[in-house]
C-alpha positions in Angstrom: 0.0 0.0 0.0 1.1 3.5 -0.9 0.2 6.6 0.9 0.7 10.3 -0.1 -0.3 13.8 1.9 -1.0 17.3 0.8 -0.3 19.8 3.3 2.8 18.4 4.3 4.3 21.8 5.0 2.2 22.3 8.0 1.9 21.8 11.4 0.0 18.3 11.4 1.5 17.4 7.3 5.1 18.1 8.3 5.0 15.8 11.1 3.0 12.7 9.2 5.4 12.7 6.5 8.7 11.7 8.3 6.7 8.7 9.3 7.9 6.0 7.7 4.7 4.6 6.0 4.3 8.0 3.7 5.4 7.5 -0.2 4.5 10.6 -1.3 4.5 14.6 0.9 2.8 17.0 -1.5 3.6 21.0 -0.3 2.8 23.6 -2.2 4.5 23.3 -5.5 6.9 20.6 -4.2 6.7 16.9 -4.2 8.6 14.6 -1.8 9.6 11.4 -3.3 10.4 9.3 0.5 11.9 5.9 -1.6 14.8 8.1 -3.2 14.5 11.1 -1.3 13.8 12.7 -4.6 12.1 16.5 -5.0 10.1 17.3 -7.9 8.4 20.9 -8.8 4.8 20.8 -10.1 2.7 23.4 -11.5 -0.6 22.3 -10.9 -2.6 19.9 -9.6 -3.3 18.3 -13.1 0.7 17.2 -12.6 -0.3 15.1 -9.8 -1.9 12.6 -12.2 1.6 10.2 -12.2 1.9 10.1 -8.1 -1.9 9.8 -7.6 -1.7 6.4 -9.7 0.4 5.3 -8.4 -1.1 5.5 -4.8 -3.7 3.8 -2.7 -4.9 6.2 -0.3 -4.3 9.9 -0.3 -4.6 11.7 3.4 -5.7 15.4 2.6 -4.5 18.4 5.3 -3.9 21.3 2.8 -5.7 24.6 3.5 -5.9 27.2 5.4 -5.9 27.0 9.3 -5.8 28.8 12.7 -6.9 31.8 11.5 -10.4 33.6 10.0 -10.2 34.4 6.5 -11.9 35.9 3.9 -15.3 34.6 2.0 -13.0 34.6 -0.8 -10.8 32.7 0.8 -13.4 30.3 2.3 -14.5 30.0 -1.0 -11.1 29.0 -2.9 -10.3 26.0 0.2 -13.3 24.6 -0.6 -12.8 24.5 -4.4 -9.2 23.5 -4.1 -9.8 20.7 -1.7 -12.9 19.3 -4.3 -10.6 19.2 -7.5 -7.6 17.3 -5.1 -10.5 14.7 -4.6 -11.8 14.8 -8.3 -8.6 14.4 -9.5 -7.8 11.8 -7.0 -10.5 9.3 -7.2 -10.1 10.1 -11.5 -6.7 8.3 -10.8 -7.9 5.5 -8.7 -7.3 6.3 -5.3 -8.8 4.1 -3.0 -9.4 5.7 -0.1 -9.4 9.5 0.6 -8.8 11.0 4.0 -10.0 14.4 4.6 -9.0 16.0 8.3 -11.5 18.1 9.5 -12.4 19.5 12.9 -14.8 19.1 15.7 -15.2 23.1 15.1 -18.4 22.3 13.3 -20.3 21.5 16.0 -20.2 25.1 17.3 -19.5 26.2 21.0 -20.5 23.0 22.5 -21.2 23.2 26.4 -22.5 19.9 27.1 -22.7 18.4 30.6 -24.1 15.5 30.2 -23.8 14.2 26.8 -21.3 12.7 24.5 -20.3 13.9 20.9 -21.2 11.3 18.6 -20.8 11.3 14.7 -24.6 12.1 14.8 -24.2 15.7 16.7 -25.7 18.2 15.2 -23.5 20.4 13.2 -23.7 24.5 14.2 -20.5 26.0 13.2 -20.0 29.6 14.2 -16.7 30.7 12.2 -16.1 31.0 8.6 -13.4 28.4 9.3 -15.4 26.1 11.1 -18.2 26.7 8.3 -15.4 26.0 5.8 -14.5 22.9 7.1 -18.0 21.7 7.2 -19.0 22.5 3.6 -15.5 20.7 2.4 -16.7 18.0 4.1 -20.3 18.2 2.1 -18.8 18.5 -1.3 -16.5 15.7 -0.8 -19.4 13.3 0.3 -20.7 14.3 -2.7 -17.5 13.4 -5.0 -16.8 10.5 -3.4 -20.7 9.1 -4.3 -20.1 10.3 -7.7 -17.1 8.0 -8.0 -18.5 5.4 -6.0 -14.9 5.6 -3.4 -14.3 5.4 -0.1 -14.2 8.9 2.0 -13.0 8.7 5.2 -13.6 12.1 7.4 -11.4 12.5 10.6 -12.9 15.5 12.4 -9.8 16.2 15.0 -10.0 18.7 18.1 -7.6 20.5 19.4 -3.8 19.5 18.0 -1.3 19.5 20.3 2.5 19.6 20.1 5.8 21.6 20.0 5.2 24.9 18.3 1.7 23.9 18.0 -0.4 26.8 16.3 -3.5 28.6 17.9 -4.6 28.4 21.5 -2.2 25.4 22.6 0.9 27.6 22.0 -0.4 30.7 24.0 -0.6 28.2 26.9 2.5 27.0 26.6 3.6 30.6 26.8 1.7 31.5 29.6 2.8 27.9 31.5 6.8 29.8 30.7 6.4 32.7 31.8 4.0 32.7 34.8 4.3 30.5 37.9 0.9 30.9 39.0 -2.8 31.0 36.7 -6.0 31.5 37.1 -7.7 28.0 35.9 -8.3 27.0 39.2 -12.1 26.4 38.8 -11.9 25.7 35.1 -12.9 21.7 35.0 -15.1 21.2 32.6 -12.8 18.2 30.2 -12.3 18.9 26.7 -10.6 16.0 24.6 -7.6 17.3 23.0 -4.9 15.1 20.6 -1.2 14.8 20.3 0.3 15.5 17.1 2.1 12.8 17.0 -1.0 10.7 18.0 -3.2 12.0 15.3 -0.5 10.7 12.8 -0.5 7.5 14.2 -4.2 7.3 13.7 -4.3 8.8 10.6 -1.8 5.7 9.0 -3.8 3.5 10.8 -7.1 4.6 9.2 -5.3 4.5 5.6 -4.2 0.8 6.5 -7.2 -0.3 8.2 -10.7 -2.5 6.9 -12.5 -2.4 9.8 -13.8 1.2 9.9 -17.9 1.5 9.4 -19.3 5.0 8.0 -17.2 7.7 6.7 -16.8 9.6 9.8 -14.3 9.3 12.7 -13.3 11.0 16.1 -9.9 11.4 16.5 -8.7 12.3 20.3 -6.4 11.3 22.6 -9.4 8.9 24.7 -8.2 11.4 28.0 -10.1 14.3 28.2 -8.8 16.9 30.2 -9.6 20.5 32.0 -7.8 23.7 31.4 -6.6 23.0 34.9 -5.5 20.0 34.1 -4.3 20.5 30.9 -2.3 23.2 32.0 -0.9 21.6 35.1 0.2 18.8 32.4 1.9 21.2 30.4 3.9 22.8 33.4 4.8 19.1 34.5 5.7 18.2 30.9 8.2 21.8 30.9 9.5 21.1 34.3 8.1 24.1 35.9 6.0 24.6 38.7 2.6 25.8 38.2 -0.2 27.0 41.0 -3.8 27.1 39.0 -5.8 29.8 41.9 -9.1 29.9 41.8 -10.9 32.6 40.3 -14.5 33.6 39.3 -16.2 32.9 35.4 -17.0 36.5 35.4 -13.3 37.7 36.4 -11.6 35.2 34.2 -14.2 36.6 31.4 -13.2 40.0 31.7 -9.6 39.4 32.5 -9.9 37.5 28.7 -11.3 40.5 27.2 -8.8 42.9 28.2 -6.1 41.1 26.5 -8.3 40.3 23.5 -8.5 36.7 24.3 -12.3 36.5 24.9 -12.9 33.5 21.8 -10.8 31.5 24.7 -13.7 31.4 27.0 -15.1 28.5 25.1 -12.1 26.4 25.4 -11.4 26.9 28.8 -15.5 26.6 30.5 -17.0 24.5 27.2 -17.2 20.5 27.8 -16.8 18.6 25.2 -16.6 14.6 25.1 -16.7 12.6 22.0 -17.4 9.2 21.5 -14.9 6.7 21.1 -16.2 3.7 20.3 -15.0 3.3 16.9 -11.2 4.4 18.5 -11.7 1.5 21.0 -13.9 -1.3 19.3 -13.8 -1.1 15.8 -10.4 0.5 15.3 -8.6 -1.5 18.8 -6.4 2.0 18.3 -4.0 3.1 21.7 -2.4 6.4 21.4 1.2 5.5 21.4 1.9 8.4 23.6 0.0 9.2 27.3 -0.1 12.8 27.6 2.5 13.2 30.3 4.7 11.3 27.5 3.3 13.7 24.6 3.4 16.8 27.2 7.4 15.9 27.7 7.8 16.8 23.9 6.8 20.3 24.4 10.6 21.0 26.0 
């Protein structure tokens, strides 16, 4: 079996494709041959149509991330990311991979219940709306060409130099012996990069997946208290979490323009492992004190 990326210039693609199982790493305008080490400049996509045959699956992270954009923008990720798969299932790849995010289920505050693959879907951002409509048209492709879509819809990614709100924490966990996170337990699941490859390669190799839609997490959710006091331990640095009001923490977040955070730090949200555990028999090769180790 032979497996190629796109995106493999970013955070997530430039860490699956020094794993040893990837053929092909598609960046930008550069290929990355892995049996001879071999580059190779392409145009456009249409010059895929040689390493696309020659693969079996095709795991798809290329777009823009961890930032709003513009509807233009919004518009052009979409579009790009429907004429890889086109082009891809045109050339007879079996299996395509599209990493998504559990964005598009919105602000998600729930005590109680679990997210399952049957959630309903309320993105807020243009992002998270971006990610959801990508995910539409490629169901849509895939039926067309009667091939196998797989949909990976990943929280929060974790790791060194991690992007977004993961790296401000890290910051803060540096510079600050003492935070205010105290009272912030509601769990969140979160993933380690490195994990999230590791599942990803699994999911290319594997036939026991039903549906075309997976959770990807870590199995351990954890609170910003927690996750924070994980982060310290992982740094070797001592960290006191105090504990201070919602409302203060609120308005502390809104004087340093930090107030999308909230969310994050006072949302629950759970999601459903059961295709992780039963169908997939998947264990994150790292624990999170291991993962939280790599941050150094």
């Amino acid at each position: 079996m032979k497996i190629a990326i796109t995106g493999a210039s970013g955070f997530i693609g430039s860490e699956l494709s020094s794993c040893k199982d990837i053929d092909y790493s598609i960046s930008r305008n550069v290929i990355n041959v892995k049996k001879n080490n071999e580059k190779l400049n392409f145009n456009s996509l249409d010059d895929l149509d040689d390493i696309l045959y020659d693969c079996d699956v095709l795991i798809h992270l290329a777009g823009l991330a961890h930032r709003e954009f513009s509807e233009e923008e919004y518009n052009q990720n979409i579009i790009y990311s429907s004429k890889v798969a086109t082009l891809a299932f045109k050339n007879g790849i079996k299996r395509f991979i599209y990493v998504s995010s559990t964005s598009v289920y919105g602000n998600i505050n729930t005590k109680s219940n679990i997210i399952d693959e049957h959630h309903l879907c309320q993105p807020i951002t243009l992002a998270a709306k971006c990610k959801l409509e990508t995910e539409n048209r490629l169901r849509l492709i895939a039926n067309q060409f009667s091939k196998e879509l797989l949909i990976v819809r990943s929280p929060l990614v974790y790791g060194k130099n991690a992007p977004a709100s993961i790296n401000f924490l890290s910051c803060l966990v540096k510079r600050f012996p003492i935070l205010p996170f105290g009272l912030c337990n509601s769990k969140r699941d979160y993933i380690f990069v490195d994990n999230l490859c590791d599942l990803l390669i699994e999911l290319a190799k594997s036939d026991t997946v039903s549906g075309n839609l997976i959770l990807a997490s870590d199995l351990n959710p954890l609170s910003m208290n927690e996750l924070t006091s994980e982060i310290a331990k992982g740094l070797n640095k001592h960290l006191y979490n105090i504990p201070i009001p919602r409302f203060v923490l609120n308005f502390i977040l809104k004087l340093i323009g930090k107030s999308s955070y909230s969310n994050q730090i006072y949302g629950q949200m759970i999601l459903d492992k059961t295709k992780l555990k039963e169908e997939l028999n998947w264990v994150p090769p790292y624990t999170v004190q291991q993962a939280m180790k790599k941050l150094r």
